[in-house]
C-alpha positions in Angstrom: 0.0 0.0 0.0 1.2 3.5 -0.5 1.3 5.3 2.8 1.7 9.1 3.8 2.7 9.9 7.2 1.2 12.8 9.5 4.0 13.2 12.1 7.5 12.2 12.8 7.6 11.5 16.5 8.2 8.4 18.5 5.6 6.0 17.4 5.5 7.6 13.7 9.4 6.8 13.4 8.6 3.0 14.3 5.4 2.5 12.3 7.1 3.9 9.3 10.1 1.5 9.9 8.1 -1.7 10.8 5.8 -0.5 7.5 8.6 0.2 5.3 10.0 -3.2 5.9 6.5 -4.8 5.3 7.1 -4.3 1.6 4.9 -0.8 1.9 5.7 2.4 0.2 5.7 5.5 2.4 5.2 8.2 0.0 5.6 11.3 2.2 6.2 12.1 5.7 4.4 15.1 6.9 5.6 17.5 10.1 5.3 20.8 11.5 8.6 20.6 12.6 11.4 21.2 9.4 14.2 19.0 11.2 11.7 16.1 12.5 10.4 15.9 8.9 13.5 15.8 7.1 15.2 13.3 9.6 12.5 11.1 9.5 12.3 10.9 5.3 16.0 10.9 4.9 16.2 7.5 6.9 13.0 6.3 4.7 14.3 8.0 1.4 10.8 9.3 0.9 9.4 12.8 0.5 8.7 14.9 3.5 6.6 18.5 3.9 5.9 20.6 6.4 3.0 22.2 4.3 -0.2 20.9 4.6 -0.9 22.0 0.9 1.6 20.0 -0.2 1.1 16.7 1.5 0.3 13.8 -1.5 -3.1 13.2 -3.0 -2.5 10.0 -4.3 -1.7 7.1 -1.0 -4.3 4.6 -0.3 -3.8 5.2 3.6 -3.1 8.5 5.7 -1.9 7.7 9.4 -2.1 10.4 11.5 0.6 10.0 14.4 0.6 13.0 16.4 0.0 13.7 20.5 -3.9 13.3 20.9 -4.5 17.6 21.4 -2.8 17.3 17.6 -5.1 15.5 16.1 -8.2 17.6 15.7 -5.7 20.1 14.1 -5.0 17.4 11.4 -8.5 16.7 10.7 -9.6 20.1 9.9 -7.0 19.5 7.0 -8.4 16.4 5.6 -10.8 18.2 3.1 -8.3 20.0 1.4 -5.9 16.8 1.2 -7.9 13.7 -0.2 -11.1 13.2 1.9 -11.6 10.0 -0.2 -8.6 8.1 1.0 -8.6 5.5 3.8 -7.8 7.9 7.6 -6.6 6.5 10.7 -5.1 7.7 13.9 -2.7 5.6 16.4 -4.4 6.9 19.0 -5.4 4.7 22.5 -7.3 7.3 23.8 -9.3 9.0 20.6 -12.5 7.8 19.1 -12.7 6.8 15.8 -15.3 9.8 14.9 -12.7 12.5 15.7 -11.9 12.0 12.0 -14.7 13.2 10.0 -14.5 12.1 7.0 -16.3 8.4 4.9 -13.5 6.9 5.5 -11.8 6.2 9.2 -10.3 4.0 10.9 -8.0 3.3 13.6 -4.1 1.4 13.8 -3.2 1.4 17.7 0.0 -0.6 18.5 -0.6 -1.0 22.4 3.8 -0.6 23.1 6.3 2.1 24.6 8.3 3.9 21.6 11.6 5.6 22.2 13.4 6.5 19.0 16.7 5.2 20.2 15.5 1.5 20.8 14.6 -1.1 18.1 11.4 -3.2 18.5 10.3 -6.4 17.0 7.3 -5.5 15.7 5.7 -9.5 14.9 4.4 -9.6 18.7 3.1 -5.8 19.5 -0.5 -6.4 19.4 -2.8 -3.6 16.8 -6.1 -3.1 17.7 -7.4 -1.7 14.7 -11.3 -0.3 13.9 -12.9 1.1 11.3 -16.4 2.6 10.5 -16.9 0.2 7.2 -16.7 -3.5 7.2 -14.5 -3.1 3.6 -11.8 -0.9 5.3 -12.2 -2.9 8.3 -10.8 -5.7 6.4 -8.1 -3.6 4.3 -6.9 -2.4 7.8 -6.7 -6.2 9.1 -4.7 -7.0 6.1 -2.2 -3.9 6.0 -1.9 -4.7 10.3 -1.6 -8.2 9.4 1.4 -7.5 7.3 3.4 -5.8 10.2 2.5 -8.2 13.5 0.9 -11.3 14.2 -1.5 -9.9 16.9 -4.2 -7.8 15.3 -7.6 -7.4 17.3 -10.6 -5.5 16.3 -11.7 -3.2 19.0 -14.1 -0.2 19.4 -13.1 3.4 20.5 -15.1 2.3 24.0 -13.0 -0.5 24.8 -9.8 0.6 23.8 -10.1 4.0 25.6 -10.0 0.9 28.3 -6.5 -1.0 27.0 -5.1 2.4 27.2 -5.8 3.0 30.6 -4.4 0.0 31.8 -1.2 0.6 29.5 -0.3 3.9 31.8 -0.8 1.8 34.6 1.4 -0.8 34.2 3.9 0.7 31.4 3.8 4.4 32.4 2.9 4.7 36.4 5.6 1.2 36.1 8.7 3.3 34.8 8.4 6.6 36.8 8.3 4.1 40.3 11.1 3.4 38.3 12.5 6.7 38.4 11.7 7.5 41.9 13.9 4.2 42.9 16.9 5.8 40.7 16.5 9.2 42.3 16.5 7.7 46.2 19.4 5.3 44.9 21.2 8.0 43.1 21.3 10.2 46.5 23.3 7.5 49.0 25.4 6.8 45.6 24.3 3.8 44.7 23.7 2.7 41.1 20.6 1.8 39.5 21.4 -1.2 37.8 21.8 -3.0 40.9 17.9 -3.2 40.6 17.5 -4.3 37.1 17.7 -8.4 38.0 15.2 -7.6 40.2 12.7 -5.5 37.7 13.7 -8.6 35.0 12.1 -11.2 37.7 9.1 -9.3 38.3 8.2 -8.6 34.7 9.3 -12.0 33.7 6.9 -13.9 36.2 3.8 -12.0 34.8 3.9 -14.5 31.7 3.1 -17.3 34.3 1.4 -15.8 37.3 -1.9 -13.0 37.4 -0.2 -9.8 39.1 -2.3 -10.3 42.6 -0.8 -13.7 42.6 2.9 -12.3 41.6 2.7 -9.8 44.3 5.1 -9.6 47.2 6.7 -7.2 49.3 5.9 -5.7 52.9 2.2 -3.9 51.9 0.9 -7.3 50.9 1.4 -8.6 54.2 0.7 -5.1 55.9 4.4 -5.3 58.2 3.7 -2.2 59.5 7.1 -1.9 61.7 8.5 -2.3 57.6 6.2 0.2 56.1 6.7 3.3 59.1 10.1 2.7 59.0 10.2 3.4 54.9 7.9 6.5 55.2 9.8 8.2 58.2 13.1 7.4 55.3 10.8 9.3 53.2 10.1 12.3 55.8 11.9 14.8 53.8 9.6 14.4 50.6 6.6 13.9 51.1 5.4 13.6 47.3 6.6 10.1 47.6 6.1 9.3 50.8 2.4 9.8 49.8 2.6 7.8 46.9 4.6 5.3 48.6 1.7 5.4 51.6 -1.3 4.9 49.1 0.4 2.4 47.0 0.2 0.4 49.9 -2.6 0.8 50.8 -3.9 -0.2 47.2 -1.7 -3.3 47.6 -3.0 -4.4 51.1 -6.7 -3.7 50.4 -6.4 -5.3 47.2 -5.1 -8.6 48.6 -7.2 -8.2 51.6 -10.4 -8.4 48.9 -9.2 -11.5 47.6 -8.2 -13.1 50.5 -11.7 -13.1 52.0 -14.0 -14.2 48.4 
């Protein structure tokens, strides 16, 4: 298929990668931003614009990849581009109808982006909609051709998927960073909690997170938990989140300890 681009960020740069190597021509990349635009189409030896009057009239499918506010300023565009071409967003979080035009759909690969790191794409699952049973299909196939895990899901349900992705992707990483910042005060490096983050992550593949769950909340060792929060006296944005994390933890294995 022949593909233009709207946006050059994070998850635009992988899409038109995994794409690319699908056998599928990106025509065009389109950005605001001169350098993003030109860095992105000089790795893809495409075109690239910055001009919405120049973007292509003649690609089969228009993905617009930009931060959800972005993505209402796209669509007042479409009119003037081709309003008869196939138009999706990667959007979790965005309904389908924000694009108003016959033709809409949605490509959402549920995974963290970070330009710097390379991703196989086979097993990053697509949920992918559309508001026509024909594109519906065309949009399975095109997904099809870039992972092996492609699920048809409504805007109401994935608005869902995406919630729980901050939770355990997002919300996961900055703890993350709050354990590098307290380790990076008494001079202690980071990494030495990396085996630890690999066995955690790792025994989610055979165990439901309540059952993987361990620690001094889950068994409510208060002498444990006091003695982390007065470590904590001196910022109290974390010592609240640490307090009401375990809170969260104990009530939640408390629940379903006694159904």
């Amino acid at each position: 298929m022949k593909v233009v681009f709207i946006g050059a960020g994070n998850v635009a740069t992988h899409l038109t990668y995994i794409i690319k190597e699908a056998g599928h021509s990106i025509l065009q990349v389109f950005s605001k931003t001169k350098e993003s635009s030109e860095a992105l189409a000089s790795k893809l030896q495409c075109e690239c614009t910055t001009d919405y009057q120049e973007i292509r009239k003649d690609a089969d499918i228009y993905i617009i990849s930009v931060s959800d506010r972005a993505i209402n300023d796209v669509v007042g565009e479409i009119p003037m581009i081709n309003p008869d071409a196939l138009w999706v967003h990667t959007s979790g979080s965005v309904s389908i109808d924000s694009i108003k035009c016959s033709r809409r759909g949605v490509l959402y690969p549920l995974q963290t982006f970070s330009k710097q790191r390379e991703l196989n794409s086979s097993d990053i699952p697509f949920f992918i909609e559309s508001n026509n049973d024909e594109d519906l299909k065309l949009l399975n196939d095109f997904a099809s051709s870039i992972s092996s895990n492609v699920q048809i899901l409504d805007s109401e349900k994935r608005k869902y998927i995406h919630l729980a992705a901050v939770f355990c992707c997002n919300f996961v990483n900055h703890c993350c960073t709050l354990s590098s910042n307290i380790l990076e005060e008494k001079g202690i490096p980071f990494y030495m909690m990396l085996p630890l983050i690999d066995e955690t992550i790792s025994k989610l593949h055979e165990l439901s997170p309540s059952d993987a769950q361990t620690g001094p909340a889950v068994r409510f060792d208060k002498n444990i938990i006091d003695k982390h929060l007065s470590l904590l006296e001196n910022d109290k944005d974390v010592q609240h989140i640490y307090s009401i994390m375990s809170k969260s933890i104990y009530d939640n294995h408390f629940d379903r300890s006694i159904n």
